[in-house]
Steps between C-alpha positions, in 0.01 A plus 500: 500500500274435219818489231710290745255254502414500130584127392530371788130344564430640815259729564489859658397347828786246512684750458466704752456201729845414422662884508307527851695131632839611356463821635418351891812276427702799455395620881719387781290516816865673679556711250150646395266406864231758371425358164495128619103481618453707158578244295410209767128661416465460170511864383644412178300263417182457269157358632440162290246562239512883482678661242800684626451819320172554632643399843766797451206714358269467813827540758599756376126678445470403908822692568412799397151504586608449847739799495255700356295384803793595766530841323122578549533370892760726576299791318196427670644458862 
């Protein structure tokens, strides 16, 4: 995204603002039911003031830690 953007002013949070409302504009609540209340939520979509990468950095950090966390429960059980 970073080169796509080069030029253009915006920054990497605008960005990603703007992939995250084309992409929901692209889901047809007949055709794709599921992935309606995905996007309806927010999902793809920064926090104001926080930098996205750390936002994607900390997700992503949570992700695992929590399947590292399942994996231990079903060890332990």
């Amino acid at each position: 995204m970073a080169a796509g953007r080069s030029g253009t002013g915006l920054s990497q949070s605008d960005v990603e603002q703007n992939y995250g409302l084309a992409l929901a504009a692209l889901v047809h609540p007949e055709r794709f039911p599921e992935a309606v209340p995905l996007f309806a939520a927010g999902a793809f979509e920064s926090e104001p003031g926080e930098d996205p990468e750390e936002q994607d950095f900390t997700f992503g950090l949570n992700l695992i830690l929590d399947g590292v966390e399942a994996a231990i429960a079903r060890r332990t059980r």
